[in-house]
N, CA, C and O atoms as a Tinker XYZ file with bonds, in Angstrom:
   356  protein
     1  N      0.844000   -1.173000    0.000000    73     2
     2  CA     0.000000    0.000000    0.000000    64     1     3
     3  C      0.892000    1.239000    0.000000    63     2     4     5
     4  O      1.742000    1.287000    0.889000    81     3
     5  N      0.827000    2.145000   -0.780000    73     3     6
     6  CA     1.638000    3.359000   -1.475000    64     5     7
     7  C      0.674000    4.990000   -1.046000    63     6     8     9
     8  O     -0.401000    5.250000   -1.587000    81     7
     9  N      1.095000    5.572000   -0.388000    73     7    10
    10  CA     0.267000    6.522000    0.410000    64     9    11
    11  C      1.452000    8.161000    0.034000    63    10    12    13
    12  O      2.462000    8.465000    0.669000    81    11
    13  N      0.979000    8.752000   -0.905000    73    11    14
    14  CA     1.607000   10.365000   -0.981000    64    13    15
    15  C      1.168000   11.171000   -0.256000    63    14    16    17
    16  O     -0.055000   11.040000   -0.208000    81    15
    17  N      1.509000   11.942000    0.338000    73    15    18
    18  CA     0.962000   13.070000    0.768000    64    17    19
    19  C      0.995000   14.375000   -0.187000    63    18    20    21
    20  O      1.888000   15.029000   -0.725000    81    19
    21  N     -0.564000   14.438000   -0.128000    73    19    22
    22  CA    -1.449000   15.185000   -0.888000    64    21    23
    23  C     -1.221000   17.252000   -0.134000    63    22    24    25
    24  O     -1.779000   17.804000    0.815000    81    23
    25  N     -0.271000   17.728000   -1.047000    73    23    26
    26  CA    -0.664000   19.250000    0.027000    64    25    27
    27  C     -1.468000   20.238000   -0.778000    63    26    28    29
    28  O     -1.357000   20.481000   -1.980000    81    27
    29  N     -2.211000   20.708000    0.008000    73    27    30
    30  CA    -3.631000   21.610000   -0.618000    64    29    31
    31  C     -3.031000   22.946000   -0.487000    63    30    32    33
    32  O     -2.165000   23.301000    0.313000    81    31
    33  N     -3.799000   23.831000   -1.664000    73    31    34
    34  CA    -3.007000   25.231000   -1.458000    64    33    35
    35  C     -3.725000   25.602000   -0.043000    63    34    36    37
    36  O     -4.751000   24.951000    0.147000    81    35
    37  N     -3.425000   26.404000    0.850000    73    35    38
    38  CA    -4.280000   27.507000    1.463000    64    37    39
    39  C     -5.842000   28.512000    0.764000    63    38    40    41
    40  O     -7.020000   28.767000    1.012000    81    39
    41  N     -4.940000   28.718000   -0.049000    73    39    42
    42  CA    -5.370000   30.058000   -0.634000    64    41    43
    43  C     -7.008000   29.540000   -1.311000    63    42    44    45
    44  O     -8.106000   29.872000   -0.864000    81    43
    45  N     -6.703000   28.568000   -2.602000    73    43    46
    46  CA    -7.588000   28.194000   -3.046000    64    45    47
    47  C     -8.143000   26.575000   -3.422000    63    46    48    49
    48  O     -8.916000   26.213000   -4.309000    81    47
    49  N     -7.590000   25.963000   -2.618000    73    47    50
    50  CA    -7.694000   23.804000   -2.221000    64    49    51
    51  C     -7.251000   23.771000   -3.681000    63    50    52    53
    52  O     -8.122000   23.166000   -4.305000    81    51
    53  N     -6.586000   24.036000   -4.226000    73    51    54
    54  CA    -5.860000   23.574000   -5.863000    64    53    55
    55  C     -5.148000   22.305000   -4.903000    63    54    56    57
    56  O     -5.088000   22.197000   -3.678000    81    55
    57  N     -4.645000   21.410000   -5.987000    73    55    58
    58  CA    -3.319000   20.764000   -5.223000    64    57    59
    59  C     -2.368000   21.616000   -5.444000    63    58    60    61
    60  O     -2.528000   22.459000   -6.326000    81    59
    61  N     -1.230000   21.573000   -4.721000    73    59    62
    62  CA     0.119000   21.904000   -4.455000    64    61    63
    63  C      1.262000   20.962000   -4.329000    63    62    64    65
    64  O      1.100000   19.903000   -3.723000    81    63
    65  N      2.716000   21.358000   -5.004000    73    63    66
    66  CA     3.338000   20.288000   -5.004000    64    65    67
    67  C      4.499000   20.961000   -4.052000    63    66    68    69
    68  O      4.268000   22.044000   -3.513000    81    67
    69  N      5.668000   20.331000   -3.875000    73    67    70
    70  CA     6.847000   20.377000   -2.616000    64    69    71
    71  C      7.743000   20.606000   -3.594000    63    70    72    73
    72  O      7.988000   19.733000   -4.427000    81    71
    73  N      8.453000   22.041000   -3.614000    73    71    74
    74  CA     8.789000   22.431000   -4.680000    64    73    75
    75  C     10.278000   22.331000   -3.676000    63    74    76    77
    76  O     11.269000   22.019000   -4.337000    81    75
    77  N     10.441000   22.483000   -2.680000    73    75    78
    78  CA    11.714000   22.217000   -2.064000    64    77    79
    79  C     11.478000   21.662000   -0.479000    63    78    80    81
    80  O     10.479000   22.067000    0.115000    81    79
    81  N     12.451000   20.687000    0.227000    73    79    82
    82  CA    12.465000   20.582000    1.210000    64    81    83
    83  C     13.773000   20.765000    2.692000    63    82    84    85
    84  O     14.783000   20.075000    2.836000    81    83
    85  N     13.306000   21.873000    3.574000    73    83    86
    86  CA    14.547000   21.952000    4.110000    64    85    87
    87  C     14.523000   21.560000    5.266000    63    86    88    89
    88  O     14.033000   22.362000    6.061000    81    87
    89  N     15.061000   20.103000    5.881000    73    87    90
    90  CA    15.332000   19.597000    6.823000    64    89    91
    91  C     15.771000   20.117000    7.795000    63    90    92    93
    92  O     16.933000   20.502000    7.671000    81    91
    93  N     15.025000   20.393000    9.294000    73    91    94
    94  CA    15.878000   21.361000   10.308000    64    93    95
    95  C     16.612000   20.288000   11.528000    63    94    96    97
    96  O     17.754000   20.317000   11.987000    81    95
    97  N     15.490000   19.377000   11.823000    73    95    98
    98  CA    16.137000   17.687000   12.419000    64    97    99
    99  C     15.722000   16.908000   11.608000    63    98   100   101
   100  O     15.108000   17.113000   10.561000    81    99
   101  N     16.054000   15.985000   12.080000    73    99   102
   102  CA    15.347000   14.250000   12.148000    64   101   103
   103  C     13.358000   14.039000   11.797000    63   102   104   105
   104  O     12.659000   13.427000   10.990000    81   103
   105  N     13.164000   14.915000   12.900000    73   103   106
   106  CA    11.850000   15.155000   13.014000    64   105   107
   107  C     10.818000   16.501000   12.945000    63   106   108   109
   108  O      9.706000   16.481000   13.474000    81   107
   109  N     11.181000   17.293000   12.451000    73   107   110
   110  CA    10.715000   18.534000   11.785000    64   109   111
   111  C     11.305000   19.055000   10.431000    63   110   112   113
   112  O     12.535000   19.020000   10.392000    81   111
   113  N     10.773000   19.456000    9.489000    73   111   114
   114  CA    11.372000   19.848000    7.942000    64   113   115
   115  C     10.293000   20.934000    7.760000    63   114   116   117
   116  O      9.221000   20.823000    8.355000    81   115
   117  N     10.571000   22.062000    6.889000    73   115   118
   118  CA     9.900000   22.957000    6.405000    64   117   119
   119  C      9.545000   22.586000    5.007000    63   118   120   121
   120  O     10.543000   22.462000    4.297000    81   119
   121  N      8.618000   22.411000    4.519000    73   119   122
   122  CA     7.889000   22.190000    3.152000    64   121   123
   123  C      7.720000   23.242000    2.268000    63   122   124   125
   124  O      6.745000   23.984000    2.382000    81   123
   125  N      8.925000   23.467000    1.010000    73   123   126
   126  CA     8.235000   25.159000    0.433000    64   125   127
   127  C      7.090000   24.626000   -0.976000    63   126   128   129
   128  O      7.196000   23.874000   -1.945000    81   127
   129  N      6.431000   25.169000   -0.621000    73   127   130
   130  CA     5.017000   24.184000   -1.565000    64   129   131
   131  C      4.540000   25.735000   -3.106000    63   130   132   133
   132  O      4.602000   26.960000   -3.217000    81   131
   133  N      4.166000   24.681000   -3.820000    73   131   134
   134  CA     3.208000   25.819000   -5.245000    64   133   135
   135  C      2.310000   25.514000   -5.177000    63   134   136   137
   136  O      1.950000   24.649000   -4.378000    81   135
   137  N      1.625000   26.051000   -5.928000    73   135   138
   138  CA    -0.203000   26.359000   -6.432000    64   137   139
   139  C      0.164000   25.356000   -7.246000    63   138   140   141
   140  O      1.372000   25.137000   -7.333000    81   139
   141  N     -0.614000   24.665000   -7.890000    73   139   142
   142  CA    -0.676000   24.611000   -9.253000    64   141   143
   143  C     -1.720000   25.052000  -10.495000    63   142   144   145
   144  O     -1.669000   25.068000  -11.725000    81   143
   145  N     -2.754000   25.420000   -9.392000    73   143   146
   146  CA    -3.353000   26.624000  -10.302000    64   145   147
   147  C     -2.580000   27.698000  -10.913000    63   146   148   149
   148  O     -2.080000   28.516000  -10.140000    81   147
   149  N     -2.373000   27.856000  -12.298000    73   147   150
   150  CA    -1.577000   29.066000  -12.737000    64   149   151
   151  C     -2.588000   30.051000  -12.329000    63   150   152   153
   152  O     -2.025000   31.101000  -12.021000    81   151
   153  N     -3.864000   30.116000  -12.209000    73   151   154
   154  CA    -4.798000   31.560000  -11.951000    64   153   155
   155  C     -4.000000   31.524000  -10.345000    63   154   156   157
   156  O     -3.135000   32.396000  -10.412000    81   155
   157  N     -3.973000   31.155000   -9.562000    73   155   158
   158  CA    -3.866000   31.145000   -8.196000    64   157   159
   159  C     -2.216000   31.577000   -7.901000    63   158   160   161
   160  O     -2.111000   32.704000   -7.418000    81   159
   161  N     -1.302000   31.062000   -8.055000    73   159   162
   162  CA     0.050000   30.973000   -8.295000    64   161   163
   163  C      0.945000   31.119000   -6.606000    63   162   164   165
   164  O      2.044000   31.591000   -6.311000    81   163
   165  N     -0.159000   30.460000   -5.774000    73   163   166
   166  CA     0.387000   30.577000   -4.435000    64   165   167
   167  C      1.231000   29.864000   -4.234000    63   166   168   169
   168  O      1.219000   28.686000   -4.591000    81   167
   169  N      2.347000   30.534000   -3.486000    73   167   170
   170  CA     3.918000   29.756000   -2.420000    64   169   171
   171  C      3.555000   30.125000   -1.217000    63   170   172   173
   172  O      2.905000   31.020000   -0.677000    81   171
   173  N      4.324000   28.925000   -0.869000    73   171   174
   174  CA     3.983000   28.844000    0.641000    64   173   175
   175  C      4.502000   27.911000    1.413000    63   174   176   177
   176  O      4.830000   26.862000    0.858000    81   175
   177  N      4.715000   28.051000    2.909000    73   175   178
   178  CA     5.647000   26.834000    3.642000    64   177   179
   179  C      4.588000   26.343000    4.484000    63   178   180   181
   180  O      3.844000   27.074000    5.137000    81   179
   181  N      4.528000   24.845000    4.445000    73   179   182
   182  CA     4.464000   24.317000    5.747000    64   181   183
   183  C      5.343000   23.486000    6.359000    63   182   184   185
   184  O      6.386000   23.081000    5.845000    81   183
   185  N      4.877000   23.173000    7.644000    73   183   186
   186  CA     6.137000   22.428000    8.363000    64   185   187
   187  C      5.421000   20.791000    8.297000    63   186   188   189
   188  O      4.284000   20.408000    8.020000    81   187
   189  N      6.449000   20.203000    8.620000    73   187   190
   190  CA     6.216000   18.579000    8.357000    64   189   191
   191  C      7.144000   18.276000    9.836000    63   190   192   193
   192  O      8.359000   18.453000    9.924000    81   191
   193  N      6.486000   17.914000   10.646000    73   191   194
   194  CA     7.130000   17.526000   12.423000    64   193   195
   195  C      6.285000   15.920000   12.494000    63   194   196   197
   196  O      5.151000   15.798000   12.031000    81   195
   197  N      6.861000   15.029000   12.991000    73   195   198
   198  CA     6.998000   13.790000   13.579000    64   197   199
   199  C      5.954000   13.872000   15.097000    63   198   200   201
   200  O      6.100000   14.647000   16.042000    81   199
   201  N      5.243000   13.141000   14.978000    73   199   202
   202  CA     4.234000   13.319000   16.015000    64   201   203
   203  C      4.378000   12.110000   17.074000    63   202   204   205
   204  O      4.353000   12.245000   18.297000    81   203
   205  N      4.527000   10.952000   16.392000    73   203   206
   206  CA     4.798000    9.831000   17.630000    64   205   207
   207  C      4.551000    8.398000   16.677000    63   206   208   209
   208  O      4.000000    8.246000   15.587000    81   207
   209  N      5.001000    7.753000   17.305000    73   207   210
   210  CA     5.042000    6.268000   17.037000    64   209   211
   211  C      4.020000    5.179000   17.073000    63   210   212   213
   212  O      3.620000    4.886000   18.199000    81   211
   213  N      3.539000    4.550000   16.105000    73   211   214
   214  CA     2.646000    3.521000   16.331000    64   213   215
   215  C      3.225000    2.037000   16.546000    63   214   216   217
   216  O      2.680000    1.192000   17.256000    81   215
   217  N      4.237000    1.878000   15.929000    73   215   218
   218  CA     4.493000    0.517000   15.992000    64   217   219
   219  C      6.129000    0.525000   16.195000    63   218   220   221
   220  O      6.515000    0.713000   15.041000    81   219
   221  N      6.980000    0.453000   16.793000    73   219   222
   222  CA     8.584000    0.108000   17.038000    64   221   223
   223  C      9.056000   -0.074000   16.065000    63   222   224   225
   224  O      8.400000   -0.860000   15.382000    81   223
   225  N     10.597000    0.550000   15.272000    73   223   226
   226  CA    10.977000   -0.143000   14.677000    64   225   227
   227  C     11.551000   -1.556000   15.250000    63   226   228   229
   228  O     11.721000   -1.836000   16.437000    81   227
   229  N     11.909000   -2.699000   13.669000    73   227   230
   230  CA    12.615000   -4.027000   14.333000    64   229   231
   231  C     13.858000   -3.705000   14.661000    63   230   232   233
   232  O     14.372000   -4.260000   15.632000    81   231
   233  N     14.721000   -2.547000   13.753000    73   231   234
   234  CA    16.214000   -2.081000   13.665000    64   233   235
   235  C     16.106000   -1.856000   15.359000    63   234   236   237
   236  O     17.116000   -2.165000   15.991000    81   235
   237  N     14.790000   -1.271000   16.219000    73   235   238
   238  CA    16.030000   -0.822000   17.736000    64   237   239
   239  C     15.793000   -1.766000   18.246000    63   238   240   241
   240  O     15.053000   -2.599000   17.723000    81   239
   241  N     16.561000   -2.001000   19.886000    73   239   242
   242  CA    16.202000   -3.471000   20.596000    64   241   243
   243  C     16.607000   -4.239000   20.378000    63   242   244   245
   244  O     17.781000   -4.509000   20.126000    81   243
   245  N     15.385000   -5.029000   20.434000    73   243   246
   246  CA    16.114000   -6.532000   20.298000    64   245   247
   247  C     16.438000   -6.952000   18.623000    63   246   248   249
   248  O     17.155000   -7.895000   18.288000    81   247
   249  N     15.889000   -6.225000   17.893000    73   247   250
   250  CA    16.410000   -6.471000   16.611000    64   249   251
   251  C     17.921000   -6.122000   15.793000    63   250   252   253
   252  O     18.539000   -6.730000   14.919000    81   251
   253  N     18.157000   -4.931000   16.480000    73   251   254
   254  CA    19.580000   -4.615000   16.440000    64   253   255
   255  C     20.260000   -5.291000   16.718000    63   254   256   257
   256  O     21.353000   -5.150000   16.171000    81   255
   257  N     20.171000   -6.063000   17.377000    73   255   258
   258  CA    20.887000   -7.417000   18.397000    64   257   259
   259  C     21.063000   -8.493000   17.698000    63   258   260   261
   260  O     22.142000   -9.067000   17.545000    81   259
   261  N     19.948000   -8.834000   17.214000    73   259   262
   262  CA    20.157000   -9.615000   16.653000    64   261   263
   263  C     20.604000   -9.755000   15.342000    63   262   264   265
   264  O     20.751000  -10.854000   14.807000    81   263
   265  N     20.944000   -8.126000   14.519000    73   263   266
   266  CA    21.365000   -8.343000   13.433000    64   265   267
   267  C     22.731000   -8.003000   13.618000    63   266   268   269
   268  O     23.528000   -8.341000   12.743000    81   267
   269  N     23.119000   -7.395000   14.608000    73   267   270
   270  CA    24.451000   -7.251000   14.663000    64   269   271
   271  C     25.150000   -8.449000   15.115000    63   270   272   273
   272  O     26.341000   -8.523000   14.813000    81   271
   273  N     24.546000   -9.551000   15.889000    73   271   274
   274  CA    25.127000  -10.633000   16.190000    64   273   275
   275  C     24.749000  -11.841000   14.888000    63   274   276   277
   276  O     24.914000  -13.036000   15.134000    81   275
   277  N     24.322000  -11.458000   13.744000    73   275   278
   278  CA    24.264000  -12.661000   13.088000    64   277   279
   279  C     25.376000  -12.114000   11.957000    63   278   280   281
   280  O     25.535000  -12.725000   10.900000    81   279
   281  N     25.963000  -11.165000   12.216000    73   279   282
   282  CA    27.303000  -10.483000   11.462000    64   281   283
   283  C     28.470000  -10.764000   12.184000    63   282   284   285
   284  O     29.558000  -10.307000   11.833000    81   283
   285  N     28.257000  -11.835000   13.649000    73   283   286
   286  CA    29.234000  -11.957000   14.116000    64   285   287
   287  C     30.165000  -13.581000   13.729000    63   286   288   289
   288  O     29.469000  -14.568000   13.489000    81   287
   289  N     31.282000  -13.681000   13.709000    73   287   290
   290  CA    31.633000  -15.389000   13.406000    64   289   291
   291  C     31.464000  -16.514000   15.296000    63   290   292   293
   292  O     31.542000  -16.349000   16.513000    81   291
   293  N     31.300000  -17.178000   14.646000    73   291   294
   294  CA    30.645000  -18.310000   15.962000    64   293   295
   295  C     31.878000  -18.048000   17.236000    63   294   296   297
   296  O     31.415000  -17.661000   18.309000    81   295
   297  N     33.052000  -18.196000   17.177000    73   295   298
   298  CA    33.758000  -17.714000   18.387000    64   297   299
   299  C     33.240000  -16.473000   18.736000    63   298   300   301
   300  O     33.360000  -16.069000   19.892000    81   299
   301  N     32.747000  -15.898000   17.986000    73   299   302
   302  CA    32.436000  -14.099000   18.979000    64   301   303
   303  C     30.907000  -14.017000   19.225000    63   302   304   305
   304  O     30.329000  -13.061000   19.743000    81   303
   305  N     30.437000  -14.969000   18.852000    73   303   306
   306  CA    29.068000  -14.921000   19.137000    64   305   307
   307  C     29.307000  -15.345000   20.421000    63   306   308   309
   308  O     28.686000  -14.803000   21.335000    81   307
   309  N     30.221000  -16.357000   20.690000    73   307   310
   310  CA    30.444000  -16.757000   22.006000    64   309   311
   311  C     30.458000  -16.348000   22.879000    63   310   312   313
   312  O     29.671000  -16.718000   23.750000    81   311
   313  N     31.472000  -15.255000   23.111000    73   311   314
   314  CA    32.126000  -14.317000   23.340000    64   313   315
   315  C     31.280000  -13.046000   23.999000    63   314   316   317
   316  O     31.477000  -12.439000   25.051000    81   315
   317  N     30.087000  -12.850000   22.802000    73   315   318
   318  CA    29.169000  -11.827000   23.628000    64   317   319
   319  C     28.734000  -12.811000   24.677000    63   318   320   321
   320  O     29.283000  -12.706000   25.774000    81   319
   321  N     27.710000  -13.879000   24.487000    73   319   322
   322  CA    26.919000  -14.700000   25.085000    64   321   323
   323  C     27.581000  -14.519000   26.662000    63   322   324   325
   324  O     26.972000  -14.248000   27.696000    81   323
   325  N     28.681000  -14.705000   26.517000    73   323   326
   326  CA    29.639000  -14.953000   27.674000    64   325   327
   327  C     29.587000  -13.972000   28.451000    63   326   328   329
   328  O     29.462000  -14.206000   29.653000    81   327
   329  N     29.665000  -12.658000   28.002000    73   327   330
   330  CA    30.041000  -11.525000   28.071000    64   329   331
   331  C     28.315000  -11.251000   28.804000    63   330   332   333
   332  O     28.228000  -11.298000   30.031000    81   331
   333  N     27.256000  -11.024000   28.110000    73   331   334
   334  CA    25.816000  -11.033000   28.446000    64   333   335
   335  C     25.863000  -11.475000   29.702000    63   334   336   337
   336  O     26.114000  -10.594000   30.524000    81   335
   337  N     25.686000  -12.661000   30.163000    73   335   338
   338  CA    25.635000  -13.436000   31.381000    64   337   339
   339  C     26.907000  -13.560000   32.233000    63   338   340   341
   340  O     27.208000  -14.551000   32.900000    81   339
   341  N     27.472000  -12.652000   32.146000    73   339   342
   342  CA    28.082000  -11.959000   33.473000    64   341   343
   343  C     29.207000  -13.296000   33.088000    63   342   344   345
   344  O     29.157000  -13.957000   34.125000    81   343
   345  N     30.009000  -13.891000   32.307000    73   343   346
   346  CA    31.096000  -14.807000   33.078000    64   345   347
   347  C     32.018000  -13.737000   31.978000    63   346   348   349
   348  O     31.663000  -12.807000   31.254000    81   347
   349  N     33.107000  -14.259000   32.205000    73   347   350
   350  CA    34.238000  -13.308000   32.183000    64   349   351
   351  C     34.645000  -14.222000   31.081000    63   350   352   353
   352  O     34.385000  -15.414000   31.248000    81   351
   353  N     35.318000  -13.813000   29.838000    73   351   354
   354  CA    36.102000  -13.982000   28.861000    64   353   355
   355  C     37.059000  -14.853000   29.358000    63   354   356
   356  O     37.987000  -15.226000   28.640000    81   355
């Protein structure tokens, strides 16, 4: 399932397209948007901010873990294991 985000002018609900984007973090970007009505010919910014999480990525946690340890060779897998449960190398 393939989902765009659709931005509406202000001025007059034409669509509008993202004529540039300037990243300020991770989780906020400023959107400089057009009309595409040529009668209308509105610019304009909105902001695009990160609101919250529905589902975890697999990359943090325990998935990181496990992909960084299946990049490991079998002595060092050991090695963490060992290391995890407290016995000493």
């Amino acid at each position: 399932m393939s989902r765009n985000l659709k931005i509406i002018c202000t001025e007059c609900t034409a669509p509008a397209i993202v004529s540039k984007t300037n990243r300020k973090t991770a989780q906020f970007a400023d959107l400089y948007c057009q009309c595409t009505d040529v009668e209308c010919g509105h610019t304009f910014v909105m902001n695009m901010t990160f609101s919250h999480t529905l589902s975890p990525s697999a990359r943090s946690g325990r998935g990181l873990v496990k992909t960084l340890l299946s990049l490991l060779r079998p002595e060092d897998k050991q090695i963490a294991l060992d290391l995890l449960q407290g016995q000493p190398g």
